[in-house]
N, C-alpha and C positions, 0 to 999 in steps of 0.2 A: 373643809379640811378633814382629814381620818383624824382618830379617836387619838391617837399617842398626841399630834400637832394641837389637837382641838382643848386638849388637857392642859399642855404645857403651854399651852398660850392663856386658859383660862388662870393659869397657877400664875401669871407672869415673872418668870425665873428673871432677878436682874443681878448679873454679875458684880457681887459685891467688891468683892477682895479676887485677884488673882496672882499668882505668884509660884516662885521657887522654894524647895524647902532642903535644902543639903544640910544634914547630921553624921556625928559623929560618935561613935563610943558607947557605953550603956547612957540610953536617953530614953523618956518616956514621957508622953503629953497628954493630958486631959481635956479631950474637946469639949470644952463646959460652953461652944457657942451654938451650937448646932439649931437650937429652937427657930419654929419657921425659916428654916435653910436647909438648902441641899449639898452638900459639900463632894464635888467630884474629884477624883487626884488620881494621878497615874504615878507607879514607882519604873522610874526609867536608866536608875542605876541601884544597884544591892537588895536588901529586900526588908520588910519589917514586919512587927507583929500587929497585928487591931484585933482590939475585943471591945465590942458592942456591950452597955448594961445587961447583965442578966445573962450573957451569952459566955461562947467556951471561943478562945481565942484561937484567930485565924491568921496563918500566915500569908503576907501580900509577896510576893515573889516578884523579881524586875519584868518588866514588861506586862503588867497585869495595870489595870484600869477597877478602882471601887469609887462607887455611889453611894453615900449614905442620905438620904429623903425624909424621915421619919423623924429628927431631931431628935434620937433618943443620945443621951452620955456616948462617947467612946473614948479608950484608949489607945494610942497608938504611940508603937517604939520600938527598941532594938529588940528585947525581950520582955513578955510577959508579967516575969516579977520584978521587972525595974519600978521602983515609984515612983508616981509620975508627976511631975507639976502640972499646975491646971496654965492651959493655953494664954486662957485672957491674961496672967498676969507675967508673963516671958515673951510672947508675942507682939510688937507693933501693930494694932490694930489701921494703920495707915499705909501697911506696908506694901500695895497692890501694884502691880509691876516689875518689883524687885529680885532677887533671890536671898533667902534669909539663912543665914550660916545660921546654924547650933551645936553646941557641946562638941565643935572646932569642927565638923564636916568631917566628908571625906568617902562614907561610909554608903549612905542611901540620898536619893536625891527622888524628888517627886517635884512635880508640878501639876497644875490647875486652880480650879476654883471655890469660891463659897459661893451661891447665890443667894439672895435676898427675895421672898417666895412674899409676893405682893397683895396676892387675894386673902379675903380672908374666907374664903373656902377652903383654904391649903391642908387646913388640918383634918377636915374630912377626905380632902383627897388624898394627901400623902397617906395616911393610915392604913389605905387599903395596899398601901406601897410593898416589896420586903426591907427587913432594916437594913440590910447591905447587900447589892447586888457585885459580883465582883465578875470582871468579864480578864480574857487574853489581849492582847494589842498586838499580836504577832500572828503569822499566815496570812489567812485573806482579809483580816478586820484591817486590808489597808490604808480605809478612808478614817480609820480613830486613828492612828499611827503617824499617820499625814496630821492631823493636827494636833496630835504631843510634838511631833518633831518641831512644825514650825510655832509651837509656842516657846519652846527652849531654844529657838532660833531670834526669836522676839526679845528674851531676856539677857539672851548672852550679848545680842551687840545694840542695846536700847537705843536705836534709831528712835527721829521723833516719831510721837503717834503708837511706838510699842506699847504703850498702856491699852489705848482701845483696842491695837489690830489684836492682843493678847485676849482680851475680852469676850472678843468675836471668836474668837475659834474656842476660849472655851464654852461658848454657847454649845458647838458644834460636838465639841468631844463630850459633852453630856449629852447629846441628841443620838449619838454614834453608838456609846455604852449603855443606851436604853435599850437602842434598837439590837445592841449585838445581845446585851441580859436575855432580851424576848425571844432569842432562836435557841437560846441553850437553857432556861430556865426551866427547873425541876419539875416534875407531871406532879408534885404532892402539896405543891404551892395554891394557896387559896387568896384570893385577891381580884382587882382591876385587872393587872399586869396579869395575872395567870389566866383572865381570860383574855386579854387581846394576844395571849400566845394562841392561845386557840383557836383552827383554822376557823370553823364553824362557826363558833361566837364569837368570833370576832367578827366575824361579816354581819351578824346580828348587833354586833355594837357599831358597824359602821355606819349599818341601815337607819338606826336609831339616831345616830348623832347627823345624821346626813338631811330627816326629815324627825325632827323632835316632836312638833307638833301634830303631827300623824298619828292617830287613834288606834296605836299598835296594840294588837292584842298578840297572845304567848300562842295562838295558833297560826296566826299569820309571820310570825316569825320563825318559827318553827318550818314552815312550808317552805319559806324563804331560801332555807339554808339546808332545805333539803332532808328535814329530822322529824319524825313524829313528835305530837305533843310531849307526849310523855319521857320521851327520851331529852328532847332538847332541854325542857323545864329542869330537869336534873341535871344533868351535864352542867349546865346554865349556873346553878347556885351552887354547885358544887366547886366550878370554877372560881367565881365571881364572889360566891359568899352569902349572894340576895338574890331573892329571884326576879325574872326579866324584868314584872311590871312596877318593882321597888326600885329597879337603878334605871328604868327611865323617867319616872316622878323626880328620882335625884338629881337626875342630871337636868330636866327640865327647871327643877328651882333653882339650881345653880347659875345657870343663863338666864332667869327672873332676876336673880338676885345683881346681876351684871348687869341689866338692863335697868334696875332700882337704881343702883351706883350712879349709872353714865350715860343718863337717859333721863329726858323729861316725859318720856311716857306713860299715858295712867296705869294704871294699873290695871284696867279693862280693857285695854289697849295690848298689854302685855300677857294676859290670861288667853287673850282671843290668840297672841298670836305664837302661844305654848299649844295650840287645841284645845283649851278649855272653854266650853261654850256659858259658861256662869261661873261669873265673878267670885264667888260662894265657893263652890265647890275650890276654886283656885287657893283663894285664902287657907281654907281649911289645909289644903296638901302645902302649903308655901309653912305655914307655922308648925305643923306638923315633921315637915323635915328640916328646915332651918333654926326653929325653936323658938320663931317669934313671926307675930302678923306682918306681912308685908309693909305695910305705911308706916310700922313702930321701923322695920329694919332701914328703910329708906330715909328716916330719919336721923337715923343710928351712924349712920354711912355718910351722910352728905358733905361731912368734914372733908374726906377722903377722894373726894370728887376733883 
């Protein structure tokens, strides 16, 4: 799979909640859910405000599509100094499939999803996320448009089975507004996502995720993609945040660590088949980025299985 698919399969995004949300009037909601979730939503009539903890509040406009990844706090409403009630306690947490009137509608309507972020790697990988990616749904971003529409086609005449077909596309419309984030996102952004914007390295993270076990060194990567060492190596951490030989050890324990979960194989078995040719040397990089020895996490995990 490429790097975006190979992520979002290892995060296992499962559509927790999906639904409609039409408000009215001065309104203001405290998303106090957000931790290990990704909450995607598109505003497809009026517009409203979100502000992210810590951050300076940003207007969502109709037709615009936000991801928030990162689980931090946000705000979201009519206006900025409305006080807000916290979500969980105004909210139906059973409300998936619906459309949920507030403070009488009329005003802004949004649809999509929460996901429920299954690994527990999520919080390393989300991190390296931005806390809101916010993308357009109009011109060529067709194919997200195509599926706001038929999700609000889904809820307005809840044939049976609208709960999952709703589901399923918002799988889609979060797959859509990742990939549309990736072509428009900022050159000053540092992250994952701001290097698979990158033509360059990203084809060195392809390379990487393509043959993980492969004894990649930062020269032969570099050549790969066409770049002098010394150029790519910077570009690379600058991008990405870590340099090449750091976010492939990551990514290699990260698929140990999957393979610990949903796998009966030893652990010599799994080191051999990361490219590590002693068991030693594996452990060492496995507790080193995970925080704990392999057979303690496998342990740790097995509930889970």
């Amino acid at each position: 799979m490429d790097p975006l698919s190979e992520v979002l399969s290892l995060l296992k995004p499962r559509s927790y909640l999906t639904a409609g949300f039409d408000a009215g009037g001065p309104w203001a909601l405290a998303l106090d859910d957000l931790a290990g979730r990704i909450k995607c939503y598109a505003v497809v009539r009026g517009s409203c405000w979100l502000t992210l903890e810590g951050g300076e509040p940003v207007q969502v406009r109709e037709s615009a599509c936000f991801v928030l990844p990162t689980g931090r706090t946000a705000v979201i409403g009519s206006d900025p100094d409305v006080e807000p009630a916290r979500a969980s306690d105004v909210l139906d947490p059973d409300r998936s499939g619906q459309v949920v009137t507030y403070n009488g509608g009329g005003d802004v309507y949004l649809v999509g999803s929460r996901f429920e972020v299954a690994s527990p790697h999520a919080e390393v990988l989300l991190r390296t996320l931005p806390p809101l990616m916010l993308v357009e749904t109009l011109g060529d971003r067709t194919r997200l448009r195509w599926s706001i529409d038929l999700m609000m086609e889904e809820f307005r005449q809840a044939r049976p089975g609208s709960d999952l077909v709703a589901q399923h596309l918002a799988h889609m419309m979060l797959v859509q507004a990742l990939r549309l984030y990736l072509s428009i996102r900022s050159g000053d952004e540092v992250g994952w996502f701001a290097a698979l914007a990158d033509p360059q390295i990203s084809a060195a993270l392809a390379a990487v995720h393509a043959d993980p076990a492969h004894p990649w060194t930062v020269q032969e990567l570099a050549a790969l993609v066409g770049m002098s060492r010394t150029t790519f190596a910077e570009r690379f951490r600058a991008r990405a945040g870590e340099t090449p030989i750091a976010y492939l050890t990551r990514w290699r324990m990260m698929l140990a660590g999957e393979k610990l979960r949903h796998s009966d194989d030893t652990i010599a078995r799994i080191a051999s088949s990361l490219g590590y040719v002693s068991e030693h040397a594996f452990n060492t990089a496995f507790k080193r980025v995970m925080g704990t020895p392999p057979r303690r996490y496998a342990r740790s995990t097995a509930s889970t299985r």
